[in-house]
VOVEX-564055 format. One line per 10 residues: their letters; for each residue x, y, z of N, C-alpha, C. Coordinates in Angstrom, 3 decimals. Layout:
a	X Y Z X Y Z X Y Z | ...
This chain:
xxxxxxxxxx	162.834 149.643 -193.600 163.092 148.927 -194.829 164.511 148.370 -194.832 | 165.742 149.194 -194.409 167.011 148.511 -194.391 167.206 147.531 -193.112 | 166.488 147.679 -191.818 165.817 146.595 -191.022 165.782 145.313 -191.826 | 164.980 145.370 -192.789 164.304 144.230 -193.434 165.051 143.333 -194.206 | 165.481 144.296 -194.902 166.527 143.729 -196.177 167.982 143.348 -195.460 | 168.330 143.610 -194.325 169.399 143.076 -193.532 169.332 141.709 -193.187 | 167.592 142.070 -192.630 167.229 140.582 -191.216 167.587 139.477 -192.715 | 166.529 139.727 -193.936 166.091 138.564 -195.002 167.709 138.240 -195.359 | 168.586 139.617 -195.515 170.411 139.284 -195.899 171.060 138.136 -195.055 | 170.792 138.179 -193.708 171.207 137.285 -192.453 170.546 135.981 -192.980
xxxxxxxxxx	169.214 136.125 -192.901 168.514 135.104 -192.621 169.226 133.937 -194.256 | 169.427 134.524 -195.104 169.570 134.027 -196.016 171.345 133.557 -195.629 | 171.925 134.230 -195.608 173.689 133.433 -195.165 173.381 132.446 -194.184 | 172.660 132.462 -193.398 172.339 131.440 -192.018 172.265 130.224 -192.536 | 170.832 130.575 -193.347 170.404 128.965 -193.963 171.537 128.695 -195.232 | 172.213 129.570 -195.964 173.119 129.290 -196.816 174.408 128.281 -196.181 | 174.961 128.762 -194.913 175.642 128.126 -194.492 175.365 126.814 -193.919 | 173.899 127.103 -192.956 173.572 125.759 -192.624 173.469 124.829 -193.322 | 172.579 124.930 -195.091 173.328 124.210 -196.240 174.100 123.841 -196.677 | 174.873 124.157 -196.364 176.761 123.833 -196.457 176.828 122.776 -195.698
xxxxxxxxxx	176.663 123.535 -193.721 177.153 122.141 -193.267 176.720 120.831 -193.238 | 175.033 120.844 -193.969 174.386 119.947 -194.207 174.719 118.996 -194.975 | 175.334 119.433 -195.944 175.756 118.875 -197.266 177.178 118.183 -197.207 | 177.936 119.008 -196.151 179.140 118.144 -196.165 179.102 117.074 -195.063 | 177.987 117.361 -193.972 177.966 115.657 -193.423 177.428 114.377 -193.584 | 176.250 114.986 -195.164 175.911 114.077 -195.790 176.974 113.555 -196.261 | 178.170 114.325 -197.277 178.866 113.568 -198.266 179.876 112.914 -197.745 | 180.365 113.285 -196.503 181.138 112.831 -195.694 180.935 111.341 -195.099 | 179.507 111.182 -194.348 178.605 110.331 -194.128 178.684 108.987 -195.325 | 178.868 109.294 -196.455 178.796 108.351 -197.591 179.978 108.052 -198.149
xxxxxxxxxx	181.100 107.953 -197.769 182.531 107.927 -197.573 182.832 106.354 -196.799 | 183.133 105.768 -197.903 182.831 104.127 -197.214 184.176 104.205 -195.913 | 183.986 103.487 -195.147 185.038 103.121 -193.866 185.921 102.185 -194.665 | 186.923 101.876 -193.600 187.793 101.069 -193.945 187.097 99.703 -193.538 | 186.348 99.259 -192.912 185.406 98.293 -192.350 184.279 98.216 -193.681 | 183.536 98.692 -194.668 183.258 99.188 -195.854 183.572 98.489 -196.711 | 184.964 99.209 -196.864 185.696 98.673 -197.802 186.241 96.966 -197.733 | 186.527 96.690 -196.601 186.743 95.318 -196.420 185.971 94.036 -196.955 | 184.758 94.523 -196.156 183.572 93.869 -196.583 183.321 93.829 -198.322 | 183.309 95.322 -198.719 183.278 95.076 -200.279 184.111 94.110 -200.821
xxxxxxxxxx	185.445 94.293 -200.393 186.515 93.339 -200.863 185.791 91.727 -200.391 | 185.540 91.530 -199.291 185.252 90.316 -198.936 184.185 89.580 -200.323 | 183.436 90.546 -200.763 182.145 90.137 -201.709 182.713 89.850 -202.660 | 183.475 90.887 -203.339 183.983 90.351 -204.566 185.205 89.245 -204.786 | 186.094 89.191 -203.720 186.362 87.709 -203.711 185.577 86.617 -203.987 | 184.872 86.809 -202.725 183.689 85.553 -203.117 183.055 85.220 -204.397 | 182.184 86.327 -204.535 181.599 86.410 -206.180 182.297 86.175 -207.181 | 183.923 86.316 -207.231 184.695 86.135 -208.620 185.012 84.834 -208.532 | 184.592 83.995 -207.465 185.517 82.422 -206.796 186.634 82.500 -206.866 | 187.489 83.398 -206.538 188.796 83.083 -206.038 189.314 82.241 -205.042
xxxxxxxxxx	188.340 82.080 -204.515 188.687 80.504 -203.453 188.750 79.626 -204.203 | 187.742 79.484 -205.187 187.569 77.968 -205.772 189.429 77.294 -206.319 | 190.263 78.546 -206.763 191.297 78.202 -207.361 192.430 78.152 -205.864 | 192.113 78.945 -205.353 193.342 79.909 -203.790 193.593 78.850 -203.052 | 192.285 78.394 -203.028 191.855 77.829 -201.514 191.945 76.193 -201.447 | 192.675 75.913 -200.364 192.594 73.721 -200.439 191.761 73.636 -200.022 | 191.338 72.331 -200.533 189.965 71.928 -199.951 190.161 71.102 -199.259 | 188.895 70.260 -198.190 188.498 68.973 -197.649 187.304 68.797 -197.997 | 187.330 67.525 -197.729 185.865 66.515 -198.448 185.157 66.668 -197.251 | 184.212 67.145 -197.822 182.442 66.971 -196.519 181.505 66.000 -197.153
xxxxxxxxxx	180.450 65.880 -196.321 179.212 65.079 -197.126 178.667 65.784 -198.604 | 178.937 66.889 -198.513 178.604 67.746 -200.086 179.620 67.776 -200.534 | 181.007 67.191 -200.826 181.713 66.672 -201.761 183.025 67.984 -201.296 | 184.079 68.417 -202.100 184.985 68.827 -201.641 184.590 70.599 -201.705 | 185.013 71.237 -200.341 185.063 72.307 -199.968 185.847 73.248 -199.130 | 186.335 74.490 -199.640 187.511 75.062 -199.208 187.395 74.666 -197.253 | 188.802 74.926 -196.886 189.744 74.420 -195.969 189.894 75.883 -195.160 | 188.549 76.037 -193.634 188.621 77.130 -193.766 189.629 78.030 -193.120 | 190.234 76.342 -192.371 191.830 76.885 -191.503 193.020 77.501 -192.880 | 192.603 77.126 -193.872 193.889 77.398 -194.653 193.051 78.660 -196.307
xxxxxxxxxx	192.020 79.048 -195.409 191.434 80.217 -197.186 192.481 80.661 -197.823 | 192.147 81.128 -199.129 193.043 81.806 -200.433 194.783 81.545 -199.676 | 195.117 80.250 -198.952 196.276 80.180 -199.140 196.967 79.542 -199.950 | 196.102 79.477 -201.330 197.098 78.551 -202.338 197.462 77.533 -202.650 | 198.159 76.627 -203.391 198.650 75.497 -203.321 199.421 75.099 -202.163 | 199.037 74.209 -201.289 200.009 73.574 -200.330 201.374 73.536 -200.772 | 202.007 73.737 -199.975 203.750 73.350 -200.378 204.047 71.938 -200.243 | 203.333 71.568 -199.245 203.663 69.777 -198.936 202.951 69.056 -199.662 | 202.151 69.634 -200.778 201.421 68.566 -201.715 201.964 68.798 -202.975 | 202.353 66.863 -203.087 202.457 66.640 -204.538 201.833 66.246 -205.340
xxxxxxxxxx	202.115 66.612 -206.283 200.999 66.086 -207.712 202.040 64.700 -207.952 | 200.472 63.658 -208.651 200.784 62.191 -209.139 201.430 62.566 -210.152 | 201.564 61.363 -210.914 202.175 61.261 -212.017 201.647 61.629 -213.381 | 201.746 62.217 -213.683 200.553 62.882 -215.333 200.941 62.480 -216.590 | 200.032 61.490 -216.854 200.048 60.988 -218.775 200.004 62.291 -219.580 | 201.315 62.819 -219.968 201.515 63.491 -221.026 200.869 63.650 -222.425 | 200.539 62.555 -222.543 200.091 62.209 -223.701 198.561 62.803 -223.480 | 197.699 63.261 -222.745 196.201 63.719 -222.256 196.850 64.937 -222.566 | 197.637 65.547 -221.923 198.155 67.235 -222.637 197.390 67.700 -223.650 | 197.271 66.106 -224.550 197.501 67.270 -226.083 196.177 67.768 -226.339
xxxxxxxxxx	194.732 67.242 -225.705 193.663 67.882 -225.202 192.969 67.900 -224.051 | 193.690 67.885 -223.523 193.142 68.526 -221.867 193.944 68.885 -221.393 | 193.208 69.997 -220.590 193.804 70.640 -219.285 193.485 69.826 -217.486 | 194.044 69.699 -216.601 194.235 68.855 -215.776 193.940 69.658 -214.458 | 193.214 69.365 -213.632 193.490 70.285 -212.064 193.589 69.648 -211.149 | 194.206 69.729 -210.080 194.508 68.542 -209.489 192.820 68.394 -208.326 | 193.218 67.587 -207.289 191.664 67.439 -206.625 191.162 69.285 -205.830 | 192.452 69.545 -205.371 191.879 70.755 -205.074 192.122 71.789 -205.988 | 191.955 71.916 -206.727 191.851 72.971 -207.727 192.643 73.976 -207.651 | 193.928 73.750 -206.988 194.662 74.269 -207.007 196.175 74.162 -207.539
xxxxxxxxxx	196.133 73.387 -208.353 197.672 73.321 -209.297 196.917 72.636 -210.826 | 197.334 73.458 -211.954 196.712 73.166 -212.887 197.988 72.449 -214.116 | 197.359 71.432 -215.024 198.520 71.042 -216.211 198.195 71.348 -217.392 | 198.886 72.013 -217.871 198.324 72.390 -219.241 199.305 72.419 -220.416 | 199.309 72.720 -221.525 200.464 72.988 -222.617 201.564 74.075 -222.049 | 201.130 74.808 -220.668 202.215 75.820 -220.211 203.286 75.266 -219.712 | 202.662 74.019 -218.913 203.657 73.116 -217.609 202.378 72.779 -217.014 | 203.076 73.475 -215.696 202.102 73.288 -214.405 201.969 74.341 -213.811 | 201.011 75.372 -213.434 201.019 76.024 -212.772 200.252 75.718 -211.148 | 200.114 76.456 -210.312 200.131 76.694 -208.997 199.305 77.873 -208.559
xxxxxxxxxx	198.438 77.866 -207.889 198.019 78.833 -207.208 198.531 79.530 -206.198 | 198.230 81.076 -206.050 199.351 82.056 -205.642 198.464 82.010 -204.084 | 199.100 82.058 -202.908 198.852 82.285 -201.136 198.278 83.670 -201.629 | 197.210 83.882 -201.232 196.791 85.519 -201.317 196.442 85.931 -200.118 | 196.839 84.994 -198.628 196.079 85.962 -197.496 197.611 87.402 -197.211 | 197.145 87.442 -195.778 197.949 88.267 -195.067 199.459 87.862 -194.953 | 199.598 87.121 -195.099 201.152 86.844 -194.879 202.286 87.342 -195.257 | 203.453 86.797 -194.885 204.492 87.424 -196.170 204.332 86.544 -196.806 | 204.163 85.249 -197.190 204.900 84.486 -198.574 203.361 84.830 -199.049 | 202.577 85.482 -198.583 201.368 85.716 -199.704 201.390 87.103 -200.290
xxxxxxxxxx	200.512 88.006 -199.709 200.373 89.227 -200.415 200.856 90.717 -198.746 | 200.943 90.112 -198.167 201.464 90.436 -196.837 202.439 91.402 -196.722 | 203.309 91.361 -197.934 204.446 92.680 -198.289 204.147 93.796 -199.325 | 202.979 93.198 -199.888 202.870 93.562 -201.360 201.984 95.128 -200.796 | 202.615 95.785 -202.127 202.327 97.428 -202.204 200.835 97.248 -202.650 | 199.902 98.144 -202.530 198.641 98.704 -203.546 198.974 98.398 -204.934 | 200.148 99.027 -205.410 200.895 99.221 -206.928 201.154 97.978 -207.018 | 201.603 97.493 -206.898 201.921 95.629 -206.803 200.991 94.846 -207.121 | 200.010 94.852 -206.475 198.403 94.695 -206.819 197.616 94.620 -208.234 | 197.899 95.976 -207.828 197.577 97.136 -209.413 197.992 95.846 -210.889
xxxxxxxxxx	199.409 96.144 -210.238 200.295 95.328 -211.412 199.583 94.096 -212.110 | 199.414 93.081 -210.541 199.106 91.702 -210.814 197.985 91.348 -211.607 | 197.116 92.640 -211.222 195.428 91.830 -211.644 195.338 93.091 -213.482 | 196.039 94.065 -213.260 195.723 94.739 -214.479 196.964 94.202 -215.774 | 197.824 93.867 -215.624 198.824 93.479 -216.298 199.344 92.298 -216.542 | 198.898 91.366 -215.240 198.926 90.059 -215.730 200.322 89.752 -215.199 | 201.442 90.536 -214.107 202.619 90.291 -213.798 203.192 89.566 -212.160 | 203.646 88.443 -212.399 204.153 87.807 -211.535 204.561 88.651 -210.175 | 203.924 88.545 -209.067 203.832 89.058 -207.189 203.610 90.511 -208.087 | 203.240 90.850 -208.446 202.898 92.552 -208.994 204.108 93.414 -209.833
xxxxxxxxxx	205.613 92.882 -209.834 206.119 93.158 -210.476 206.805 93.337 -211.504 | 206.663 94.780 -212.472 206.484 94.766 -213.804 207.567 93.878 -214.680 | 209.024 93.618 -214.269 209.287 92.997 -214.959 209.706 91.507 -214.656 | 208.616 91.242 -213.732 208.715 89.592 -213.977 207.663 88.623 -214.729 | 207.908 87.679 -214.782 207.139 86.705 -216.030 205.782 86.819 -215.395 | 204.739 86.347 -216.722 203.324 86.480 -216.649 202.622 85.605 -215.655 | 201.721 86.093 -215.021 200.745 85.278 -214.394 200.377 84.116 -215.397 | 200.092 82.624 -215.154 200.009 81.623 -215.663 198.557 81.200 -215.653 | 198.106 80.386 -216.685 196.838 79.896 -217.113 196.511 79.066 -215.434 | 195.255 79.303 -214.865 194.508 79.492 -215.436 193.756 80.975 -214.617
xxxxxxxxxx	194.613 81.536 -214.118 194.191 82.681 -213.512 193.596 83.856 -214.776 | 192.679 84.458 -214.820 192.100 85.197 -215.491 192.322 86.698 -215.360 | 193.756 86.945 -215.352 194.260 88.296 -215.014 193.674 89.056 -216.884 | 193.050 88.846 -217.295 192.844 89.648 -218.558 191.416 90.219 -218.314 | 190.401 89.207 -217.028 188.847 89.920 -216.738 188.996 90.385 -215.632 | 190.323 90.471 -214.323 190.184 91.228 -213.219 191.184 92.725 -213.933 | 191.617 92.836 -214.897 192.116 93.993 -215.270 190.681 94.783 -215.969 | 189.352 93.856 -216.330 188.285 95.555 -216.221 187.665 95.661 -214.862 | 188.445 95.506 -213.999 187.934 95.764 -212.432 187.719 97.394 -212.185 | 187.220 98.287 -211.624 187.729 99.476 -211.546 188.609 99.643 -210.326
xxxxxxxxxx	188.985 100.707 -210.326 190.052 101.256 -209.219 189.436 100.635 -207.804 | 188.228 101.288 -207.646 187.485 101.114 -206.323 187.488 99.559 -205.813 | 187.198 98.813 -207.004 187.206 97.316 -206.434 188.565 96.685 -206.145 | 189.586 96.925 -206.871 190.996 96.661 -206.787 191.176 96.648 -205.410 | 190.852 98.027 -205.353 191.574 98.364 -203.641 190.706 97.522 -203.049 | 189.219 97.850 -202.826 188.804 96.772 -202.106 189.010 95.371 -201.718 | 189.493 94.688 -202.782 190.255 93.234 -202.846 191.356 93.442 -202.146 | 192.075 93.793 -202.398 193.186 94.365 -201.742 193.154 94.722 -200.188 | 192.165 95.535 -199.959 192.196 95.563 -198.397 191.504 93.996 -197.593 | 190.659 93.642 -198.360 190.038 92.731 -197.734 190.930 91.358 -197.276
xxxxxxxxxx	192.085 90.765 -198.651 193.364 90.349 -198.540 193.736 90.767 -197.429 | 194.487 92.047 -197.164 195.808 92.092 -196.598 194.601 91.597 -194.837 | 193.366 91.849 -195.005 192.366 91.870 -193.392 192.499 90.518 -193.072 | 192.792 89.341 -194.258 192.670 87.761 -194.124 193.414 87.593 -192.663 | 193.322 86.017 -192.444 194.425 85.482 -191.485 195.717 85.048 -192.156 | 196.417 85.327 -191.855 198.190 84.949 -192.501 197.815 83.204 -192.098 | 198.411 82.642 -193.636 198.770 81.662 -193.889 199.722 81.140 -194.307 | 201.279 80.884 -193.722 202.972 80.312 -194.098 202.357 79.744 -194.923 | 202.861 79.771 -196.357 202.722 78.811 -197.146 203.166 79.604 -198.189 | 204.616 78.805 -198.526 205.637 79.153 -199.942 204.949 78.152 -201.368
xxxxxxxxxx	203.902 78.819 -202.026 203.390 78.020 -203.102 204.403 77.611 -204.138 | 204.902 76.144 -204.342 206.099 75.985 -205.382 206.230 76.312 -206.550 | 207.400 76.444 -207.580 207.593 77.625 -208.514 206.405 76.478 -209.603 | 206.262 77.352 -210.886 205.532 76.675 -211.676 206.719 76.081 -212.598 | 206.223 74.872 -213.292 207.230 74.327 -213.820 206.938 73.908 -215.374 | 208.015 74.193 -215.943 207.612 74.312 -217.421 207.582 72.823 -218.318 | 206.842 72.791 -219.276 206.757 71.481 -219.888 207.208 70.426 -219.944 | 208.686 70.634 -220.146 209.791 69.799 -220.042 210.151 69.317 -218.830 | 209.342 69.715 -217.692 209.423 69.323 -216.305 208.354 68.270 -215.629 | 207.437 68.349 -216.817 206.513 67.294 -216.080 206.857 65.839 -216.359
Protein backbone atom coordinates (compact mmCIF):
# COMPACT_ATOMS: atom_id res chain seq x y z
CA UNK A 1 0.00 0.00 0.00
CA UNK A 2 2.86 2.64 0.76
CA UNK A 3 4.36 1.09 -2.68
CA UNK A 4 1.30 2.56 -4.15
CA UNK A 5 0.67 5.74 -2.68
CA UNK A 6 4.45 6.65 -3.40
CA UNK A 7 4.46 5.29 -7.20
CA UNK A 8 0.67 7.55 -7.68
CA UNK A 9 2.93 10.55 -5.27
CA UNK A 10 5.79 10.35 -8.15
CA UNK A 11 3.64 9.76 -10.81
CA UNK A 12 1.69 12.80 -9.93
CA UNK A 13 4.97 15.45 -9.43
CA UNK A 14 6.19 13.95 -12.89
CA UNK A 15 3.19 14.95 -14.80
CA UNK A 16 2.89 18.09 -12.42
CA UNK A 17 6.15 19.20 -13.55
CA UNK A 18 5.91 18.08 -17.02
CA UNK A 19 2.88 20.60 -16.88
CA UNK A 20 4.94 23.23 -15.98
CA UNK A 21 7.38 22.73 -18.62
CA UNK A 22 4.60 22.49 -20.99
CA UNK A 23 3.11 25.57 -20.15
CA UNK A 24 6.08 27.67 -20.12
CA UNK A 25 7.06 26.75 -23.76
CA UNK A 26 3.76 27.42 -24.77
CA UNK A 27 3.81 30.97 -23.18
CA UNK A 28 7.14 31.56 -24.14
CA UNK A 29 6.35 30.34 -27.75
CA UNK A 30 3.67 33.30 -27.89
CA UNK A 31 6.10 36.04 -27.02
CA UNK A 32 6.13 38.05 -30.28
CA UNK A 33 9.96 38.33 -31.82
CA UNK A 34 11.49 41.31 -32.61
CA UNK A 35 10.78 40.32 -36.41
CA UNK A 36 6.86 40.22 -34.89
CA UNK A 37 6.96 43.15 -33.69
CA UNK A 38 8.30 44.89 -36.76
CA UNK A 39 5.92 43.60 -38.96
CA UNK A 40 3.12 44.68 -36.48
CA UNK A 41 4.62 48.08 -36.63
CA UNK A 42 4.88 47.81 -40.41
CA UNK A 43 0.75 47.25 -40.42
CA UNK A 44 -0.14 49.86 -38.42
CA UNK A 45 1.76 52.41 -40.23
CA UNK A 46 0.19 51.42 -43.18
CA UNK A 47 -3.36 51.15 -41.86
CA UNK A 48 -3.17 54.65 -40.03
CA UNK A 49 -1.69 56.21 -43.67
CA UNK A 50 1.11 57.68 -42.35
CA UNK A 51 2.66 57.62 -45.65
CA UNK A 52 -0.09 59.40 -47.18
CA UNK A 53 1.22 62.62 -45.08
CA UNK A 54 5.41 61.25 -44.47
CA UNK A 55 5.89 60.16 -47.68
CA UNK A 56 6.71 62.25 -51.36
CA UNK A 57 5.13 61.16 -53.95
CA UNK A 58 5.54 60.52 -57.90
CA UNK A 59 2.93 60.45 -60.51
CA UNK A 60 2.16 56.90 -62.07
CA UNK A 61 -0.64 56.02 -64.47
CA UNK A 62 -2.93 55.75 -61.17
CA UNK A 63 -2.25 59.28 -60.35
CA UNK A 64 0.24 60.30 -57.50
CA UNK A 65 1.93 57.66 -55.24
CA UNK A 66 4.42 57.47 -52.43
CA UNK A 67 8.23 57.64 -53.60
CA UNK A 68 9.44 54.32 -52.61
CA UNK A 69 13.21 55.44 -52.72
CA UNK A 70 12.28 58.20 -50.27
CA UNK A 71 9.10 56.37 -47.63
CA UNK A 72 7.93 58.31 -44.39
CA UNK A 73 10.84 60.68 -45.24
CA UNK A 74 8.81 63.75 -44.99
CA UNK A 75 8.76 66.90 -46.64
CA UNK A 76 11.66 67.28 -49.08
CA UNK A 77 14.06 69.95 -48.01
CA UNK A 78 14.67 71.01 -51.67
CA UNK A 79 10.99 71.58 -52.25
CA UNK A 80 9.35 74.75 -52.34
CA UNK A 81 5.97 75.70 -51.95
CA UNK A 82 4.32 78.34 -54.71
CA UNK A 83 3.00 81.26 -53.82
CA UNK A 84 -0.35 81.03 -51.59
CA UNK A 85 -3.46 83.47 -51.90
CA UNK A 86 -3.88 84.32 -48.35
CA UNK A 87 -6.95 85.41 -48.77
CA UNK A 88 -8.27 81.24 -49.39
CA UNK A 89 -6.87 80.92 -45.62
CA UNK A 90 -9.86 82.25 -44.35
CA UNK A 91 -11.66 78.88 -45.47
CA UNK A 92 -9.45 76.46 -46.51
CA UNK A 93 -6.86 74.46 -45.60
CA UNK A 94 -4.17 73.86 -48.45
CA UNK A 95 -1.74 70.69 -49.05
CA UNK A 96 0.65 70.95 -51.28
CA UNK A 97 0.78 68.12 -54.36
CA UNK A 98 2.45 65.72 -52.14
CA UNK A 99 0.71 65.92 -49.16
CA UNK A 100 3.25 66.77 -47.44
CA UNK A 101 3.42 70.48 -46.28
CA UNK A 102 0.11 71.78 -45.21
CA UNK A 103 -1.42 75.84 -45.00
CA UNK A 104 -3.64 76.57 -42.65
CA UNK A 105 -4.67 79.45 -40.01
CA UNK A 106 -1.41 77.90 -38.06
CA UNK A 107 1.17 78.95 -40.96
CA UNK A 108 2.54 76.14 -42.68
CA UNK A 109 3.36 73.13 -41.42
CA UNK A 110 5.65 70.22 -42.74
CA UNK A 111 5.83 66.75 -42.39
CA UNK A 112 8.24 65.15 -39.89
CA UNK A 113 11.29 62.35 -41.77
CA UNK A 114 10.17 59.36 -39.64
CA UNK A 115 12.59 56.66 -41.12
CA UNK A 116 15.89 55.46 -39.58
CA UNK A 117 17.98 58.27 -39.80
CA UNK A 118 19.28 60.89 -37.66
CA UNK A 119 17.43 63.95 -38.99
CA UNK A 120 14.40 61.51 -38.65
CA UNK A 121 13.62 59.37 -35.71
CA UNK A 122 17.14 57.61 -35.84
CA UNK A 123 18.28 59.21 -32.35
CA UNK A 124 15.06 59.27 -30.83
CA UNK A 125 14.51 57.32 -27.39
CA UNK A 126 11.23 54.85 -26.96
CA UNK A 127 10.26 57.86 -24.35
CA UNK A 128 10.62 60.37 -27.10
CA UNK A 129 8.18 58.49 -29.04
CA UNK A 130 5.99 58.00 -26.16
CA UNK A 131 6.09 61.82 -25.94
CA UNK A 132 5.34 62.61 -29.65
CA UNK A 133 2.31 60.49 -30.40
CA UNK A 134 0.73 60.63 -26.65
CA UNK A 135 1.28 64.33 -25.93
CA UNK A 136 1.38 65.90 -29.02
CA UNK A 137 5.27 67.27 -28.42
CA UNK A 138 7.68 68.43 -30.96
CA UNK A 139 10.84 65.31 -31.85
CA UNK A 140 9.29 63.78 -28.45
CA UNK A 141 10.38 66.41 -26.25
CA UNK A 142 8.33 67.54 -23.36
CA UNK A 143 9.11 70.96 -23.44
CA UNK A 144 9.08 71.85 -26.92
CA UNK A 145 6.18 73.36 -29.01
CA UNK A 146 3.18 71.22 -30.20
CA UNK A 147 3.02 68.94 -33.02
CA UNK A 148 1.18 71.01 -35.81
CA UNK A 149 -2.19 70.53 -37.70
CA UNK A 150 -2.52 68.30 -39.52
CA UNK A 151 -0.94 65.41 -37.75
CA UNK A 152 -3.50 63.71 -35.48
CA UNK A 153 -1.37 63.30 -32.35
CA UNK A 154 -4.78 63.47 -30.18
CA UNK A 155 -6.03 59.68 -32.04
CA UNK A 156 -2.39 58.08 -31.98
CA UNK A 157 -2.32 59.00 -28.14
CA UNK A 158 -5.38 56.08 -27.69
CA UNK A 159 -2.77 53.77 -29.23
CA UNK A 160 -1.82 51.23 -26.54
CA UNK A 161 1.64 50.66 -25.25
CA UNK A 162 2.09 47.50 -27.44
CA UNK A 163 1.39 49.35 -30.69
CA UNK A 164 3.55 52.44 -29.84
CA UNK A 165 6.46 50.31 -29.54
CA UNK A 166 5.60 48.47 -32.45
CA UNK A 167 5.60 51.69 -34.65
CA UNK A 168 8.48 52.51 -33.19
CA UNK A 169 10.45 49.48 -33.92
CA UNK A 170 9.20 49.16 -37.30
CA UNK A 171 10.52 53.07 -37.87
CA UNK A 172 13.77 52.80 -36.41
CA UNK A 173 13.86 48.93 -39.09
CA UNK A 174 13.05 51.67 -42.15
CA UNK A 175 15.91 52.68 -44.61
CA UNK A 176 17.58 56.03 -43.39
CA UNK A 177 16.55 58.86 -45.38
CA UNK A 178 19.01 62.52 -45.04
CA UNK A 179 16.41 64.72 -45.11
CA UNK A 180 16.29 67.96 -42.67
CA UNK A 181 12.33 68.67 -43.04
CA UNK A 182 12.19 72.75 -42.90
CA UNK A 183 11.04 74.52 -39.70
CA UNK A 184 7.22 75.27 -39.84
CA UNK A 185 6.48 78.76 -40.36
CA UNK A 186 4.05 80.89 -38.72
CA UNK A 187 1.33 83.08 -40.35
CA UNK A 188 3.02 86.09 -40.71
CA UNK A 189 5.50 84.15 -42.81
CA UNK A 190 3.52 83.13 -45.58
Amino acid sequence: MKSTVSMIIATALICGVSACNQQDKTSSSQLPTKQDTIKRGEYLVATMGCGDCHSPKIMTPQGPAPDPERLLSGHRADENLGPIDTSTLKSWVLFNFNNTAVVGPWGTSYAANLTSDATGVGNWTEEQFFTALRKGKYKGLENSRPLLPPMPWQNTAQLNDGDIKAIFAYLKSTNPVDNVVPAPKAPGQL
